[in-house]
N, C-alpha and C positions, 0 to 999 in steps of 0.2 A: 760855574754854577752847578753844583749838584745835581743828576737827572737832567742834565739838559748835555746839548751837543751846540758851540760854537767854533767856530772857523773861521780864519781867518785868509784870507786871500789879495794877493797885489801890496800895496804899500798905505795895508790899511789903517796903520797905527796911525796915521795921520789923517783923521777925519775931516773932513772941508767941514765949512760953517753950513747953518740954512742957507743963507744968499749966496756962498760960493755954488752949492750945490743945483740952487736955482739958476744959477746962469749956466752952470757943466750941463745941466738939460737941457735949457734951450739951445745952447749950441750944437746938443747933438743931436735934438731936433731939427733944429735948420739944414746941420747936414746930412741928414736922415732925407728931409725932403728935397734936398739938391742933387741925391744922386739919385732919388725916383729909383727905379723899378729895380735898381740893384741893392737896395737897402732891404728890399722887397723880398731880394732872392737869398737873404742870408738865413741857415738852414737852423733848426731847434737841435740838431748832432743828429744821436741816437734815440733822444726822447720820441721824433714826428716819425722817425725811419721801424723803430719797433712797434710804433701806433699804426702805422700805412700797412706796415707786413700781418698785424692782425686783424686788417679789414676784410670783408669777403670782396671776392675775385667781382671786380667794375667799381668797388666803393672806394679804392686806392687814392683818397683825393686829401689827402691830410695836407692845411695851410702850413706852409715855411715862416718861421720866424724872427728875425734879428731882435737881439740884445739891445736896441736904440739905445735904451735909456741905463742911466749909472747908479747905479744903487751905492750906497755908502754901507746899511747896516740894515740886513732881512730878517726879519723875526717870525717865525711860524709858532701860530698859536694851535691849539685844537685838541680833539678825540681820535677815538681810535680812526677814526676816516682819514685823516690825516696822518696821524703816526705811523701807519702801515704793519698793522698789527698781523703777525705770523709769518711776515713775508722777510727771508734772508736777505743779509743779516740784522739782525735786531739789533740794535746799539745800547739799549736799556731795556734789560727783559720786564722790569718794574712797569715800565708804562709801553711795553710792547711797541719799540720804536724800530723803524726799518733803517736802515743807511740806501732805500731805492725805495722810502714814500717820495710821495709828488713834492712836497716843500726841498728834498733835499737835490731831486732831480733839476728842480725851477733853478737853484744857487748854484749848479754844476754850470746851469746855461749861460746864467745871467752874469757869474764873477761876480755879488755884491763885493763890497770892502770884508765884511764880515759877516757872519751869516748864525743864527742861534735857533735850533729847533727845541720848542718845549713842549711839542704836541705829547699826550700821555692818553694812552688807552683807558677810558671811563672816565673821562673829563667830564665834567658840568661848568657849566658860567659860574657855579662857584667857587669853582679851582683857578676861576681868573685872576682871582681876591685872593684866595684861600688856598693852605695846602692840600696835597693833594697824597693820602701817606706820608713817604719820605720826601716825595717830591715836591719844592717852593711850589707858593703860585707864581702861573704861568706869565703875571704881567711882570715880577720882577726879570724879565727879560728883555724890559721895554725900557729905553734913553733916550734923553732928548733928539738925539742925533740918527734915532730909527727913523731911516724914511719907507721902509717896506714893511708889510705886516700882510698875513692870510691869516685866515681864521676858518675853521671848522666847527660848528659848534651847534648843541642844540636837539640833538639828537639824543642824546642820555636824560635831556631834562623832561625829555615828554616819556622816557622810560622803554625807550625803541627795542633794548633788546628784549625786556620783559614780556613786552607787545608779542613781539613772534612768536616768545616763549608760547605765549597761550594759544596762538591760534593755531600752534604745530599740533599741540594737544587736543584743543576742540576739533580740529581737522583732521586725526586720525580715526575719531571719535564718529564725525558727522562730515563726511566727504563730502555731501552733494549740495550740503545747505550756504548761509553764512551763519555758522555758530558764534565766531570772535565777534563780527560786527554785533551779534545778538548782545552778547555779551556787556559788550561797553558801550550799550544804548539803550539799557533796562528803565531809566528812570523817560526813555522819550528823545533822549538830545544823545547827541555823537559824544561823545565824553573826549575822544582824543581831538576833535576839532577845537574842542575848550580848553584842553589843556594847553597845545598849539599856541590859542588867542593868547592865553595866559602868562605863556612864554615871553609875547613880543617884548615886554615891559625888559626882562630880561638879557635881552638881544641889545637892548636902547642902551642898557647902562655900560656892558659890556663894551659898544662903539665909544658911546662915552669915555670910559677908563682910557679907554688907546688914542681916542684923540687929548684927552689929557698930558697923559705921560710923552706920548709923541706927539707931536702936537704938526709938524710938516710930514708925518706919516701918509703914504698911498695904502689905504685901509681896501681890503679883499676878501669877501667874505664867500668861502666857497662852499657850494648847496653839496647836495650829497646827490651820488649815482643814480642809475638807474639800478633799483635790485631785484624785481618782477618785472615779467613781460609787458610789455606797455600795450596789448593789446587786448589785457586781461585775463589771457587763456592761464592755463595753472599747469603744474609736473609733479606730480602726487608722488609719481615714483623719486624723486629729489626731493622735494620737500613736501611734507603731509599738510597740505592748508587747504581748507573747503574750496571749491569752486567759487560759493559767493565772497572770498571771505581776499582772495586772490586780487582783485578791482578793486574792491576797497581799500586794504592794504596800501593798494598803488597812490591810489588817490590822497589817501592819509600822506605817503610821501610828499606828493605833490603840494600838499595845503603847507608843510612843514617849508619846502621848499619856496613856496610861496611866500609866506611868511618872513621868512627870511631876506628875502629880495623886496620886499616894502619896507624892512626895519634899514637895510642897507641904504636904501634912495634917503629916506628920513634920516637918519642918523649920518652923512658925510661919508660914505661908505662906498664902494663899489662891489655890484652881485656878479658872481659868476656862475651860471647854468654849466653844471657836468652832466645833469641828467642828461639834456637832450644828448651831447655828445656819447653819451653812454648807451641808449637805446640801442635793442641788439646783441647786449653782449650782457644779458641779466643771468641773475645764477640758473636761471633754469637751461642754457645754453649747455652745449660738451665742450670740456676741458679744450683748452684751445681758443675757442671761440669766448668762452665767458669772461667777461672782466670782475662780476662778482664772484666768489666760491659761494656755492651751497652748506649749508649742515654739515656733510661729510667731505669736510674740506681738505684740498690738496695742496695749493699753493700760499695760502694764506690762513685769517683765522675764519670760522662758519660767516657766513653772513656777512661779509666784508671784501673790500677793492683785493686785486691782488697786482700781482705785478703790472702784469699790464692793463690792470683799470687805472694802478696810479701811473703810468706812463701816458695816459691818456687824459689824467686830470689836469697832470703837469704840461702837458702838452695844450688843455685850453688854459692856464695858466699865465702860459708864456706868451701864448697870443692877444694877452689883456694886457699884460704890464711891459714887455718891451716895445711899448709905443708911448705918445704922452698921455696923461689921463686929459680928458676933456674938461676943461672949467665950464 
């Protein structure tokens, strides 16, 4: 497939059916739960061991994870959040793909049978459908016989990077105020809280599409970081955003993220929170500690995961799907 990266792994040309598939889980569930606490102690490699080494000194407590469960055929959908945009190596400089984003990390772990990243930097839920440039849409990656899927998404449709744009601008502007929140609250109402709502419909159809096409799919819909301080405080000298303008921002995050995690319950879905996991390591942090880049970015692209935010998204990743999902 064009712009896309699959792989193959084990003897995967031979795909079990659904019912084969559903019986090869529960028997590794059962044996998952008969050897108890050592099923327990099988490790995520490198992924949990690079995530622990950038925790600060006492927070060293990252969960170990086994592989339980068998994947036949993983599909990664998504945005630049997921493609792992700027971070070596890029595999398709076109949609700014990493070969060490979290989707490709998760398949190192987990050995599905086969494995196809189609995440592309500036994705919208209409490149799920639709091209995207040169790049298919992203469901022609989806077959019967998908039983794994993430998705990233959602963040380009509320226009997130444009959002920054301006409040970098109003914020150089008007340091002490909220300019931005001024801004996109002229008529009385939060305008990006609307656009958000507005999204959900969005969010539904796109769960929809995947369980369509994959229809025995374990659907994973992963929120986005943390990329401001969660305490509100702001770093002018990193990025130029008002004081007031800092919280709000966050919280705009958080509704999105929000958002997102009610479309997943509703729609067949499973959420996965990275924010929380990511508090701490927002761009305003020093290199080392930050899992976001700032503006003047080093490891990655401005304003996005870098290595090791996606080793740590990968890492809450692993700890959702190699176990069973709960009916």
């Amino acid at each position: 497939m064009p712009g896309s990266r699959s792989v193959r792994t084990g003897s995967a040309s031979l795909r079990p059916s659904p019912a084969r598939r559903s019986r090869g889980r529960l028997r590794l569930a059962v044996r998952a739960g008969a050897t108890g606490v050592a099923a327990g102690a099988l490790a995520c490699g490198s992924v949990t061991s690079a995530v622990a080494a950038a925790q600060p000194d006492g927070a060293r407590s990252a969960p170990q994870h086994g592989a339980a469960v068998g994947y036949a055929h993983y599909v990664a959908l998504g945005d630049s959040y997921a493609s792992g945009a700027g971070i070596p190596e890029q595999t398709d400089q076109n949609c700014a793909r990493s070969d060490r984003n979290y989707p490709s990390l998760v398949a190192a772990q987990l050995a599905p049978g086969s494995f196809t990243d189609v995440t592309c930097g500036g994705a919208t839920t209409e490149n799920m459908t639709g091209p995207q440039g040169t790049a298919p849409p992203q469901f022609d990656a989806l077959t019967e016989d998908t039983d794994l899927v993430s998705v990233t998404i959602g963040g380009n449709d509320i226009g997130f990077g444009g959002i920054v744009a301006r409040c970098v601008v109003l914020g150089a502007l008007v340091p002490n105020g909220s300019p931005c929140k001024a801004s996109y609250s002229l008529g009385g109402e939060d305008e990006l809280a609307a656009r958000i709502q507005e999204k959900a419909a969005r969010i539904d159809e796109v769960l929809r599409g995947i369980h369509e096409r994959s229809p025995d799919a374990r659907v994973v819909v992963v929120g986005y970081p943390d990329l401001l301080p969660d305490d509100g405080t702001n770093c002018p000298e990193t990025i130029p955003m008002a004081k007031g303008d800092t919280p709000w921002l966050r919280d705009t995050e958080k509704r999105l993220n929000g958002m997102l995690a009610e479309r997943a319950a509703a729609g067949g879905a499973e959420y996965l929170d990275t924010y929380g996991p990511t508090v701490g390591h927002d761009m305003c942090k020093p290199q080392g500690t930050r899992w976001i880049e700032p503006l003047q970015a080093v490891d990655a692209a401005g304003v996005h995961p870098n290595a090791l935010g996606h080793e740590a998204m990968a890492g809450a990743l692993l700890g959702a799907v190699s176990t069973p999902a709960r009916r």
